[in-house]
C-alpha positions in Angstrom: -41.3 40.4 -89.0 -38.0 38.6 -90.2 -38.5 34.4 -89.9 -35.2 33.2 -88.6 -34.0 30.2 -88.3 -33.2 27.7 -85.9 -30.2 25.9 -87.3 -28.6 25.8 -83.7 -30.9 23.1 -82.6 -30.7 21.4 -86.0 -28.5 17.9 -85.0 -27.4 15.5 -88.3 -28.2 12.2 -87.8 -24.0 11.2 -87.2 -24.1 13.9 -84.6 -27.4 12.5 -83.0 -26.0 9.1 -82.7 -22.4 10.2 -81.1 -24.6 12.3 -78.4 -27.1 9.1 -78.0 -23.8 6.9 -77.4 -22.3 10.0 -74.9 -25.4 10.1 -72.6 -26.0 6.5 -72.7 -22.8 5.6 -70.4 -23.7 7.7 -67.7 -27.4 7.0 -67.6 -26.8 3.3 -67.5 -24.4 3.8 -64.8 -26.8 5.6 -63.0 -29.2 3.0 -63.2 -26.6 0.6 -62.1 -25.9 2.7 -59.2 -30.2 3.0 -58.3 -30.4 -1.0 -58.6 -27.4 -1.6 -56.0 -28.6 0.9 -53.6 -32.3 -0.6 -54.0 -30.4 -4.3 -53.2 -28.8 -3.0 -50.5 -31.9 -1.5 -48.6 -33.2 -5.1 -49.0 -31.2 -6.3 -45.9 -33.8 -7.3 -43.4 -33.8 -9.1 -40.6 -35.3 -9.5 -37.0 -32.7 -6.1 -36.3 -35.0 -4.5 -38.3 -37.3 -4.1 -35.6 -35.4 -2.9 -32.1 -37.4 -1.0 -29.0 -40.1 0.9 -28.7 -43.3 1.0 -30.9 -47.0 1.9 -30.7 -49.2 -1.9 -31.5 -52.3 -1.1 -33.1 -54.8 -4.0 -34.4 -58.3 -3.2 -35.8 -61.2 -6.0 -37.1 -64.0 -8.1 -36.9 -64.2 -11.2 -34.8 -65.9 -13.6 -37.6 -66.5 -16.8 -35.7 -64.5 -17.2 -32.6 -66.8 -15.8 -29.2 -67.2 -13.1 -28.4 -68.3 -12.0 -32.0 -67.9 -8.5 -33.3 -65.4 -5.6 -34.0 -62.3 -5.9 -32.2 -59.9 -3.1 -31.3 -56.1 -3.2 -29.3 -53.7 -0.6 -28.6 -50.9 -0.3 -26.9 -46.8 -0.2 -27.0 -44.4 -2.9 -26.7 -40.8 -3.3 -27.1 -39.3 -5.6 -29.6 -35.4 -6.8 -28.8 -34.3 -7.1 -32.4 -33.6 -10.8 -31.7 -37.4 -12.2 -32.5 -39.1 -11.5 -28.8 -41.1 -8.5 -27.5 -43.3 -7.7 -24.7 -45.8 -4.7 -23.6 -48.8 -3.9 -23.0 -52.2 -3.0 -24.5 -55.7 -1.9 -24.5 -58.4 -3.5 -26.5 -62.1 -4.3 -26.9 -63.4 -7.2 -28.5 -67.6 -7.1 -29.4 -67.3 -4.6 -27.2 -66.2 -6.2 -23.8 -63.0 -3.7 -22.3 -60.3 -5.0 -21.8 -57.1 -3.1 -19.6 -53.6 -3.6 -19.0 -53.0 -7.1 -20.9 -49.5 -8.3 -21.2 -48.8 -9.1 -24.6 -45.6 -10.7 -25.0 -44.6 -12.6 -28.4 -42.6 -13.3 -31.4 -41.3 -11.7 -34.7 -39.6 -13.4 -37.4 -38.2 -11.1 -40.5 -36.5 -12.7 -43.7 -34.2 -10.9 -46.1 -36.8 -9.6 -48.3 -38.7 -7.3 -45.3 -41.2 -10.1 -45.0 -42.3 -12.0 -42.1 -44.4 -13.5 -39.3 -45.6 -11.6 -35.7 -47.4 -13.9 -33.2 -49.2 -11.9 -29.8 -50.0 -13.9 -26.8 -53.1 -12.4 -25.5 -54.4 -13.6 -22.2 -57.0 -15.4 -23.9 -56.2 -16.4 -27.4 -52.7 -16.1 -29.5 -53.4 -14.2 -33.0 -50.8 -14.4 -36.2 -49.9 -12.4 -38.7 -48.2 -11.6 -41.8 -46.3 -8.5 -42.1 -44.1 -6.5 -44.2 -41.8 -3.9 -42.9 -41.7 -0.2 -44.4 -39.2 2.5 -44.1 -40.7 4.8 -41.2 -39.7 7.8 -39.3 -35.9 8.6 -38.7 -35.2 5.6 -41.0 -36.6 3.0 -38.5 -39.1 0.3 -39.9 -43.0 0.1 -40.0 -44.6 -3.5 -39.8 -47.7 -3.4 -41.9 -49.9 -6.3 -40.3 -52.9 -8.4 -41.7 -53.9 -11.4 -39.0 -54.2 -15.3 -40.5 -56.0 -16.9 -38.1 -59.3 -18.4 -39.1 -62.3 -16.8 -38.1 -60.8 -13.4 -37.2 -60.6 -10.2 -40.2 -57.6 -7.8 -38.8 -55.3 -5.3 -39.8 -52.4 -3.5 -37.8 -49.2 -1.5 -37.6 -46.1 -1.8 -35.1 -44.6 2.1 -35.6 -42.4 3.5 -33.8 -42.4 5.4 -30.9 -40.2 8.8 -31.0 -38.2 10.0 -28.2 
């Protein structure tokens, strides 16, 4: 068997650096391009969030009566101006609760952070949330609750039509 050689690959090092320089424009341009696209998708606000979504909030009770897991679902509608109202579900240390109203507040800074507060008939809970692209290129709020005493997680998705 005959060796042959591979001098078609073979690159001088004057040749290595002019190809270097040639694909270094258009990579950094495409980085460019990647970081002002990733800016741009950084434009949040309380529009983020507009109409219908499924409310789900899961976790333990810690201190305030009735003690023990507590569970709500339901949907609400959120204006895109900070407001929302609907309805839900829930059971907390297993008591079953139907039908609240559960009106509230949303507030969403540039950077897809921000606050959600739910007024349950009994009690008002808070939480932290950051939004996520969802479905059809509508947001997700990923929820964790703040108030003392109480362990929860949650979503606000959307609900498709």
């Amino acid at each position: 068997m005959k060796n042959v050689g591979l001098k078609i690959f073979a690159i001088d090092s004057s040749a290595a650096r002019r190809l270097g320089r040639l694909l270094a424009v258009p990579a950094l341009l495409l980085g460019l391009t990647a970081m002002a696209s990733a800016t741009d998708n950084n434009g949040c606000s309380n529009a983020s969030l507009k109409g219908d979504y499924g409310y789900a909030v899961t976790g333990t009770s810690v201190t305030i009566p009735p003690i023990g897991p507590v569970a709500f679902l339901g949907k609400i509608t959120l204006d895109g101006k900070g407001n929302f109202t609907g309805s839900a579900n829930g059971s907390i240390a297993g008591i079953i609760l139907t039908d609240m109203p559960i009106p509230g507040t949303y507030s969403i800074a540039s950077d897809c952070t921000g606050t959600l507060t739910t007024n349950y008939p009994a009690f008002t809970a808070h939480f932290s949330l950051v939004l996520i692209q969802g479905v059809e290129g509508r947001m997700v709020a990923e929820l964790l609750e703040t108030d003392a005493g109480t362990v929860a997680t949650g979503t606000v998705n959307p609900v498709s039509h």
